[in-house]
SEMARLUM-846261 format. One record per residue (C-alpha): residue in one letter; residue number from 1; y, x, z. Coordinates in Angstrom, 1 decimal. Each point is the difference from the previous one (the first is absolute). Layout:
BEGIN
<"A", NUM, <Y, X, Z>>
...
// end
This chain:
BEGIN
<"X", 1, <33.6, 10.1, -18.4>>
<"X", 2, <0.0, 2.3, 2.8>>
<"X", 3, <-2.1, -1.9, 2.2>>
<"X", 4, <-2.9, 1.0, -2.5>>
<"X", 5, <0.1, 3.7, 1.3>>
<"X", 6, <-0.6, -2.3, 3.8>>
<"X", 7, <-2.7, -2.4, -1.2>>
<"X", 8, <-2.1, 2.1, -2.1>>
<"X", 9, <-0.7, 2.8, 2.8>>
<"X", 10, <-0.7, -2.8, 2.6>>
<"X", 11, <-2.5, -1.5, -2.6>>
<"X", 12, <-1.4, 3.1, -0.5>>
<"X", 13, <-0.6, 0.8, 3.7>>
<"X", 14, <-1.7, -3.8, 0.8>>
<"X", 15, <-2.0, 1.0, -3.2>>
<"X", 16, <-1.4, 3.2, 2.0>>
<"X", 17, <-0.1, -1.8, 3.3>>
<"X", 18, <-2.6, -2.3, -1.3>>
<"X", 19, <-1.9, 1.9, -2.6>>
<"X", 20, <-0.1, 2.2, 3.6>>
<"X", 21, <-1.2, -2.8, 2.3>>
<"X", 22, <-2.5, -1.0, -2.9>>
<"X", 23, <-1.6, 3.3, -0.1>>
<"X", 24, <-0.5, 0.1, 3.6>>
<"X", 25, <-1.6, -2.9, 0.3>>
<"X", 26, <-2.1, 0.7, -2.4>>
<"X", 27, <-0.7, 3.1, 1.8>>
<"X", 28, <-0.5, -1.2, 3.4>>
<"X", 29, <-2.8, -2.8, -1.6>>
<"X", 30, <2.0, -3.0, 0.5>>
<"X", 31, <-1.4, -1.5, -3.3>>
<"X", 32, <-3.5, 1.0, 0.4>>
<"X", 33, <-1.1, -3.3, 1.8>>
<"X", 34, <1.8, -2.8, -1.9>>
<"X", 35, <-3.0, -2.9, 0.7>>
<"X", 36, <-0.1, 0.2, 3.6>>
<"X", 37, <3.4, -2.0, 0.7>>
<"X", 38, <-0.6, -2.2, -2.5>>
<"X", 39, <-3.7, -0.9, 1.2>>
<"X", 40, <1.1, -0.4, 3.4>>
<"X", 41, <1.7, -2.9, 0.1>>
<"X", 42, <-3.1, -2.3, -1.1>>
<"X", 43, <-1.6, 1.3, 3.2>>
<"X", 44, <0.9, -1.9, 3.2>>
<"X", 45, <0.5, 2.7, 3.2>>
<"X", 46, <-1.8, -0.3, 3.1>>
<"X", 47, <2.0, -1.9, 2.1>>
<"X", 48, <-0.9, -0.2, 3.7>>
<"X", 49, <0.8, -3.3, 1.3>>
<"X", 50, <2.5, -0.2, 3.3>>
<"X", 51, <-2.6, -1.6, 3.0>>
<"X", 52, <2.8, -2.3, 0.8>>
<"X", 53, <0.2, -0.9, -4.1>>
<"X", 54, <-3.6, -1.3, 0.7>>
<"X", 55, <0.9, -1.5, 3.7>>
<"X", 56, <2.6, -1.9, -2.0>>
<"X", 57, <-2.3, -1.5, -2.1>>
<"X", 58, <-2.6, -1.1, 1.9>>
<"X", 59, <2.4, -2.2, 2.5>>
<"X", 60, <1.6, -1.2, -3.3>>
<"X", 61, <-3.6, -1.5, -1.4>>
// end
């Protein structure tokens, strides 16, 4: 029974720790853009291609 007077201040203190980090993230706009990541995986980067990639190639054909 005496662990309770342990586990219930630890609880407590993770409890504050991320009500904390929630409120500063929320602060510091980190939920103002949710769409971006999401749309950017549909969208292929610009990869430059290596010139020995396309040497490669061309001896290959």
């Amino acid at each position: 029974m005496s662990i309770i007077y342990v586990l219930i201040p630890i609880a407590m203190l993770f409890v504050l720790i991320a009500v904390g980090i929630f409120f500063w993230a929320v602060k510091s706009e980190q939920f103002d853009d949710l769409d971006r990541q999401s749309v950017s995986i549909l969208f292929d980067d610009d990869v430059k291609q290596n010139p020995d990639d396309s040497q490669t190639k061309r001896k290959q054909d």
